[in-house]
C-alpha positions in Angstrom: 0.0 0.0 0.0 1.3 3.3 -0.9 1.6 5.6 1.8 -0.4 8.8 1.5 2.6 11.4 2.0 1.4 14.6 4.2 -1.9 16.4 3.8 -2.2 19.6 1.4 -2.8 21.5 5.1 1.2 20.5 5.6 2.4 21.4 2.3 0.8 24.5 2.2 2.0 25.1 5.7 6.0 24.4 4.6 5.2 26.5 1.1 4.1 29.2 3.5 7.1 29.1 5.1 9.5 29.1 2.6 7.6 32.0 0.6 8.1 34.2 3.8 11.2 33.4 3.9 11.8 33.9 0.3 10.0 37.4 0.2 12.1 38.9 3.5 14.6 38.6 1.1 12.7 39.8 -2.1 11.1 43.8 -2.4 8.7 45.0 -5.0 5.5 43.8 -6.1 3.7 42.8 -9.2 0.3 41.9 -10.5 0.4 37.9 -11.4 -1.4 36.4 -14.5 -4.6 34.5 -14.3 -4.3 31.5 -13.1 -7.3 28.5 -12.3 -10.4 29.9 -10.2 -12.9 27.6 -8.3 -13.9 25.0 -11.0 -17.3 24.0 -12.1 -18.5 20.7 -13.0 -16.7 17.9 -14.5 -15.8 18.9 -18.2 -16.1 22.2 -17.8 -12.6 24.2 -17.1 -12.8 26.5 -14.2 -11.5 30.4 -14.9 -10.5 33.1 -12.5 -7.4 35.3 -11.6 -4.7 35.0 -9.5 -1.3 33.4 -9.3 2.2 35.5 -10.0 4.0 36.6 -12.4 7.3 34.8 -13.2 9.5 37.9 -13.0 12.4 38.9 -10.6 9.4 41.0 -8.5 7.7 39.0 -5.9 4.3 38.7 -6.3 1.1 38.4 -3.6 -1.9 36.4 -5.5 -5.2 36.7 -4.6 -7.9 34.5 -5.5 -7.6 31.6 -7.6 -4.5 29.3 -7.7 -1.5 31.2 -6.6 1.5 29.6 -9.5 3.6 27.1 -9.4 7.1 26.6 -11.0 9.2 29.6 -11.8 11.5 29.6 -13.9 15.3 30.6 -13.7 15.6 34.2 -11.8 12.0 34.0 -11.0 10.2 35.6 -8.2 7.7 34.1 -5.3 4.1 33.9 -5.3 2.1 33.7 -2.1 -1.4 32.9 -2.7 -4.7 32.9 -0.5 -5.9 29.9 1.3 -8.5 28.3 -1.0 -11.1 25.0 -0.1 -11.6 22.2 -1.9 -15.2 20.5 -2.7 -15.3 16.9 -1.3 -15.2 14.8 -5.1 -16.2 10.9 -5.2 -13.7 8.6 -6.0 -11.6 9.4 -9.3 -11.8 12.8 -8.8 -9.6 15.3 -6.9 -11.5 18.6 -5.8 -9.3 21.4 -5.9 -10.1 24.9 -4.7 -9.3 28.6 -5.3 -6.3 30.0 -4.1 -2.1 29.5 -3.8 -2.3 26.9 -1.3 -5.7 25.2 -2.0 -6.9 21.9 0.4 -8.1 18.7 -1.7 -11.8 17.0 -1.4 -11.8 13.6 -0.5 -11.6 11.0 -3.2 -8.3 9.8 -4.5 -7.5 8.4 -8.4 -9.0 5.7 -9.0 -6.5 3.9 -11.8 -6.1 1.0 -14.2 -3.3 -1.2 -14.7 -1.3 0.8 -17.6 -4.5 2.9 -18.8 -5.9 6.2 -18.1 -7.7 7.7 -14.4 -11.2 6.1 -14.6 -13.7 9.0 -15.0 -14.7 10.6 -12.1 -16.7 13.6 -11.7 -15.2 16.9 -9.9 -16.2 18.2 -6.9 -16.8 21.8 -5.6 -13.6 23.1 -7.1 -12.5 20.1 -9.0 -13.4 20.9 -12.5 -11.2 19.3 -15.2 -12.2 17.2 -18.7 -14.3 14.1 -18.4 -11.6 11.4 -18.2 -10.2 12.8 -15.0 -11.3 14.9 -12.2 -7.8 17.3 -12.0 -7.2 20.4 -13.1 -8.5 22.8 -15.5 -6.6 22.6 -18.7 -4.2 25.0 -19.6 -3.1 25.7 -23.5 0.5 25.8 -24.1 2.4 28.5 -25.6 2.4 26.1 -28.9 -0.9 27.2 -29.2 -2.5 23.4 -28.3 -4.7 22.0 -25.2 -2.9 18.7 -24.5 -6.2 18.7 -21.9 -5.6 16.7 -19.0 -6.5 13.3 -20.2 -3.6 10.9 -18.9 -3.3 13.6 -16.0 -3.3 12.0 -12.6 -2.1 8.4 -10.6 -1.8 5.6 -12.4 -1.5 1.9 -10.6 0.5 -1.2 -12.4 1.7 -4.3 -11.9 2.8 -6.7 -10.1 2.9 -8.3 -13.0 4.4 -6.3 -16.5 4.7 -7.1 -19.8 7.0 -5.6 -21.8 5.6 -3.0 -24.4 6.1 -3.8 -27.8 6.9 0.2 -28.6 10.8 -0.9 -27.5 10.9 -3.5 -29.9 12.5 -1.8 -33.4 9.8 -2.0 -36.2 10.1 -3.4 -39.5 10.4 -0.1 -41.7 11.3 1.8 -38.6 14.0 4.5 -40.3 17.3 4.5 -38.7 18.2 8.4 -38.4 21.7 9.7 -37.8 24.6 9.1 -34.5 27.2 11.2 -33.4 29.2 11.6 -30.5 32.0 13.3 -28.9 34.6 13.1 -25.5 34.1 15.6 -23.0 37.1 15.7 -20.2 36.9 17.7 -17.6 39.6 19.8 -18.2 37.2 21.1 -21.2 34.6 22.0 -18.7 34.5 25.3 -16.2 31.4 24.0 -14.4 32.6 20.3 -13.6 36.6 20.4 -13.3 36.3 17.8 -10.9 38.2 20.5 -8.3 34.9 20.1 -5.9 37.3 16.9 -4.1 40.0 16.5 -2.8 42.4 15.7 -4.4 40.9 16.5 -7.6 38.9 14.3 -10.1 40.0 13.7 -13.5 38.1 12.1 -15.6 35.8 12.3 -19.6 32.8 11.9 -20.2 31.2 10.3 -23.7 28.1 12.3 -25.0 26.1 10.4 -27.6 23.5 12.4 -29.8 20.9 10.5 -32.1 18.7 12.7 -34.8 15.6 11.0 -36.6 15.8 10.6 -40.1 12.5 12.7 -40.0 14.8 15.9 -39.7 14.9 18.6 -41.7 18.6 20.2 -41.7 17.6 23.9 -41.1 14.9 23.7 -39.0 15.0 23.9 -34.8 14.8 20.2 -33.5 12.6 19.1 -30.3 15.0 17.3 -28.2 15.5 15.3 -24.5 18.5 14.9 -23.0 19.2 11.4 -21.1 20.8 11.4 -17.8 23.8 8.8 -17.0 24.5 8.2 -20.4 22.3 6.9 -23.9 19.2 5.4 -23.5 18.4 3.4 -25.9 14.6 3.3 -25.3 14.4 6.8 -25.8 15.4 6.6 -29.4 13.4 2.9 -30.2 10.5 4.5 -29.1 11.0 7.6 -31.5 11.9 5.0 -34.1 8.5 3.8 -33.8 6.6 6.5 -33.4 7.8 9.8 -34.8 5.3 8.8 -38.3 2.5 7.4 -36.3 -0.9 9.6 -37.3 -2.7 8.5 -34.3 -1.9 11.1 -31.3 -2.5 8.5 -28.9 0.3 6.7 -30.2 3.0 9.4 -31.8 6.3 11.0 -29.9 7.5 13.9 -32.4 11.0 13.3 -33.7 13.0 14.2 -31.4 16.9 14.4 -31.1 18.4 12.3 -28.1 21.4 13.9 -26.6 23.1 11.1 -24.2 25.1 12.7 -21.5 27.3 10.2 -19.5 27.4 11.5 -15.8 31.0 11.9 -13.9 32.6 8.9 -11.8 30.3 7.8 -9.2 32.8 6.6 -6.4 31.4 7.9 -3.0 32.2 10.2 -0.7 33.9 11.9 -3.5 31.0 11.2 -6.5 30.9 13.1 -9.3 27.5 11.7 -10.5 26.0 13.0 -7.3 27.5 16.4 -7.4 26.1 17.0 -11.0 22.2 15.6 -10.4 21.4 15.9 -7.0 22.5 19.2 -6.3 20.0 21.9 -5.9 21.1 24.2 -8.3 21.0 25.4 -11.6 25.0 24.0 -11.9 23.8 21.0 -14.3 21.3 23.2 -16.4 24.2 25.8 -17.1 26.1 22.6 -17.9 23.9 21.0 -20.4 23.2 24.5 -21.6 26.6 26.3 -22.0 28.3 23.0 -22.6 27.0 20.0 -23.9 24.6 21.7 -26.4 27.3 23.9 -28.0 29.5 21.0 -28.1 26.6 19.1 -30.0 25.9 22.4 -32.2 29.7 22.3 -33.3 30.0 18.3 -33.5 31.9 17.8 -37.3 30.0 14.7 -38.0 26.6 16.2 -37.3 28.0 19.5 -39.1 28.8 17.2 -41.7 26.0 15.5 -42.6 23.6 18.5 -41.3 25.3 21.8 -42.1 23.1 23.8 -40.6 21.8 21.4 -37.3 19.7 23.6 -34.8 17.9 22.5 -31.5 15.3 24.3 -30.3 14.7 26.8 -28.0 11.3 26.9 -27.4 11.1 25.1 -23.6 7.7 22.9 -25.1 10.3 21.1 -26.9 13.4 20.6 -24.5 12.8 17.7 -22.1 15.2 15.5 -19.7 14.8 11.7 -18.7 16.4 10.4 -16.0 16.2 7.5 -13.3 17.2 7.6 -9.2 19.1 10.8 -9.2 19.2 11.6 -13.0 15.2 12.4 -12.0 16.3 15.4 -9.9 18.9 16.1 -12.3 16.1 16.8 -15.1 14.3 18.3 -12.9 16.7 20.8 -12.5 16.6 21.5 -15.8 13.3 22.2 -15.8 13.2 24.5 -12.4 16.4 26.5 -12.5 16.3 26.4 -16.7 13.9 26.5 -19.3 13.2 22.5 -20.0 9.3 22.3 -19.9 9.0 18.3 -20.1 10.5 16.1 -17.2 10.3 12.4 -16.8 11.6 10.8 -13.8 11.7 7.2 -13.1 12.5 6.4 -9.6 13.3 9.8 -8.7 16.0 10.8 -5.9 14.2 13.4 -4.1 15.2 12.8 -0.9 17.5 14.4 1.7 21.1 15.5 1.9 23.4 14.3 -1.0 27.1 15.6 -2.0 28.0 19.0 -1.2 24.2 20.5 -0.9 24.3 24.4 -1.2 23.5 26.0 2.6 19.8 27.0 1.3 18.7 24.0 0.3 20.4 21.4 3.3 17.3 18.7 2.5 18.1 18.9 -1.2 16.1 17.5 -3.6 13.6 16.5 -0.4 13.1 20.2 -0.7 11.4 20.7 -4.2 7.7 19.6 -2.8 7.6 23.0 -0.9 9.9 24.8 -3.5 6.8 23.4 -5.8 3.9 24.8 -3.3 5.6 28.0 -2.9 6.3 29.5 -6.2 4.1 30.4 -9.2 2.9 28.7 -11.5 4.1 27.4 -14.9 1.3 25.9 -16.7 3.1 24.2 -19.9 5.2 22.9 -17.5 4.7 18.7 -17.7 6.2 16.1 -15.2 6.0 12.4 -15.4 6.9 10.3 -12.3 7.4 6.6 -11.3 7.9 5.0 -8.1 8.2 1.3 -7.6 6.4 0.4 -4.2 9.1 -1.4 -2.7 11.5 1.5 -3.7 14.6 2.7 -2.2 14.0 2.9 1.9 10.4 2.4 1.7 9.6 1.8 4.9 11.4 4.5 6.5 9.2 7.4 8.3 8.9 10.3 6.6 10.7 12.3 9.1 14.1 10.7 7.9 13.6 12.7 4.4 14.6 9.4 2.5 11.8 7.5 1.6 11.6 7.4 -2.4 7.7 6.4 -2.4 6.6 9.6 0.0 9.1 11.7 -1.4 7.8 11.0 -5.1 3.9 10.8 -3.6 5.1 14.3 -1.9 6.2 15.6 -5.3 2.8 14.4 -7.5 0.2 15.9 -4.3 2.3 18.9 -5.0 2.3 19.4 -8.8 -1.4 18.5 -8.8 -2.1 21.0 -6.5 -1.0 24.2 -8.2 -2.5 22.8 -11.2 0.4 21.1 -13.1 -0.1 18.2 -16.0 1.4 15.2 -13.9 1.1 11.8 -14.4 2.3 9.5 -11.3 3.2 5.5 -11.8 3.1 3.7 -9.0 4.5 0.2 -9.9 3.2 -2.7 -7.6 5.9 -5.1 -6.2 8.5 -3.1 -8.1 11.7 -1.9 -6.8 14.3 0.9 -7.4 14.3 1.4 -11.4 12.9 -2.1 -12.1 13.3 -2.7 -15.5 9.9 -4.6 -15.6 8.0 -1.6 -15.0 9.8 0.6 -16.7 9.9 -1.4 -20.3 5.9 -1.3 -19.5 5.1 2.2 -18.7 7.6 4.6 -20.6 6.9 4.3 -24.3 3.2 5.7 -23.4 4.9 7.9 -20.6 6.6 10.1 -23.4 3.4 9.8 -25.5 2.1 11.8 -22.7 4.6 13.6 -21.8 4.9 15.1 -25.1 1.1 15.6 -25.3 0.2 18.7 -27.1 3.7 19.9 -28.9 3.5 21.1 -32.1 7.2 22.8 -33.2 6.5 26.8 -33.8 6.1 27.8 -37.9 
């Protein structure tokens, strides 16, 4: 059974707390955007004003949802206390205001499918298919909706989806790579430790044959090295008409993580920090390195990756999760999928205002404003890492990623949470299930700008 994770009432309370502490160190004030009012029946998106305004001002909602995510250099939103309606089961009611309380009624999920219907209560709103939040168009211009939106139970027992087996037909598309040392680097020099690390790292980027050279490519970037999968399942899906099964094609940039040999590990420095360190890595670093690549240059003489955030989006398991989703909070990543995400207590060299680390982002999530294209796709496997540790130990993987979805669904987020029955700590069995039709959701909506 998974454990509930604290009650809105407590993440509202710790949000609370870290926006007053944010804004005695913040002056100036701002009127937010509109953000999700009290919502109406089921199918019928709420409206109202509210949250903040994602600028370097802090910002004081009023009613409706007070934000969510903000992105890098950001300001804080505070918003009013809102009340949920009490929805029946497969519905989540949520009600006006920053740090609104949920009804009673929890998802009520198929193996591998979507949230059963459920019908919204006073504040709830949402589409048909599931009782969450309002939906909220992207800047691409589409309403993904909210359909896939919500907790979804497998297993015990998986099967392995046929999306990762390559198709007959399935068009190859185009590999690079390059060495990265860390003498090339000024953000990991490996001069954290002592003595000092030295040490490469191999980068691997793959580009669908559906490319056009020229154009701005949609792209995810793969935590401790290439995965495969991610580039199978583009392989098979990048031509598929049907929505319901199409990725769009997008380039897969593997980036191998430093050494991992504790205390002095690399890998942890770089993902489980709470910082923006590994987005101005990937960002500074690894994407110009990939822009200038001779092969790619080569064969595409004038490669370009986008830089719209609708089409930049990070995968990662155990601590690559809070690596990508660093890219995402600190940077300007919009799509985040997280497989038995780390986001729990004190790792590696944790900066002094962040001494939980990535324990920390639940409240960080509560407390700031809102970024509605912002998407996040999480799995937890119920016998995951220190699963029956209390909560008040801040390294429990299955309350620390049930923290993380109560969270994101609260201020109004698209989120879709696995919880994988009898699974453990990135079990293979549920992943080769789940993710093909995780990044079919998590890519929900994109259409690459004209």
């Amino acid at each position: 059974m998974r454990p509930p994770g604290p009650s809105l009432e407590t993440l509202s309370l710790r949000a609370v707390l870290l926006g007053l502490a944010w804004l005695a160190a913040c002056s100036g004030s701002s009127a937010g955007p509109s953000g999700p009012a009290t919502g109406g029946a089921s199918g019928v998106p709420a409206t109202g004003s509210g949250g903040g305004t994602p600028s370097s001002a802090t910002s004081t909602a009023g009613a409706g949802t007070g934000g969510g995510m903000v992105p890098a250099g950001g300001g804080t939103a505070v918003g009013a206390v809102g009340s949920g309606g009490a929805g029946p089961a497969g519905a989540t009611g949520v009600g006006s205001g920053g740090a609104p309380s949920v009804g009673t009624g929890g998802s009520s999920a198929g193996s591998g499918g979507a949230n059963t219907s459920g019908t919204g209560g006073s504040g709830g709103g949402g589409d048909s298919a599931s009782g969450g939040a309002a939906p909220v168009a992207g800047s691409s211009g589409i309403d993904p909706g909210t359909t896939g939106d919500g907790e979804i139970d497998v297993g015990p027992m998986y099967t392995p989806s046929p999306d990762l087996k390559l198709k007959a037909g399935a068009q190859p598309g185009f590999t690079a790579s390059f060495t990265m040392t860390s003498a090339q680097s000024k953000i990991y020099t490996g001069s954290d430790f002592t003595p000092p690390l030295t040490f490469s790292r191999q980068i691997k980027v793959w580009v669908p044959a559906q490319y056009v050279d020229g154009s701005e490519a949609p792209f995810m970037v793969s935590s401790d090295g290439f995965y495969g999968g991610l580039q199978t399942v583009v392989q098979n899906m990048a031509d598929d008409p049907n929505p319901d099964h199409h990725v769009p094609p997008l380039v897969i940039i593997g980036i191998q993580n430093g050494p991992d040999v504790h205390p002095n590990s690399e890998r942890s420095l770089e993902y489980d920090l709470v910082s923006d360190r590994y987005w101005r890595f990937v960002t500074t670093e690894v994407l110009p390195g990939v822009l200038s690549n001779a092969a790619l240059k080569a064969k595409y003489p004038n490669f370009k990756l986008t830089s719209d955030p609708n089409g930049r989006g990070g995968y990662g398991c155990s601590s690559g999760g809070p690596a990508v989703m660093g890219l995402a909070w600190f940077g300007d990543f919009n799509r985040v999928f997280s497989f038995s995400g780390s986001f729990v207590g004190p790792a590696t060299l944790q900066p002094p205002d962040h001494p939980l680390g990535a324990w920390e982002y639940t409240a960080m999530i509560m407390a700031a404003p809102l970024r509605p294209d912002l998407r996040v796709f999480l799995e937890v496997g119920e016998h995951d890492n220190r699963y029956t540790e209390p909560e008040a130990n801040h390294d429990n993987w299955v309350i620390s990623n049930t923290n993380m979805f109560n969270a994101l669904t609260a201020k109004g987020n698209h989120v879709r949470f696995v919880f994988a029955k009898g699974a453990g700590h990135c079990d293979d069995n549920a992943r080769n299930q789940v993710m093909p039709d995780g990044l079919v959701w998590l890519w929900r909506g994109y259409r690459a700008p004209k």
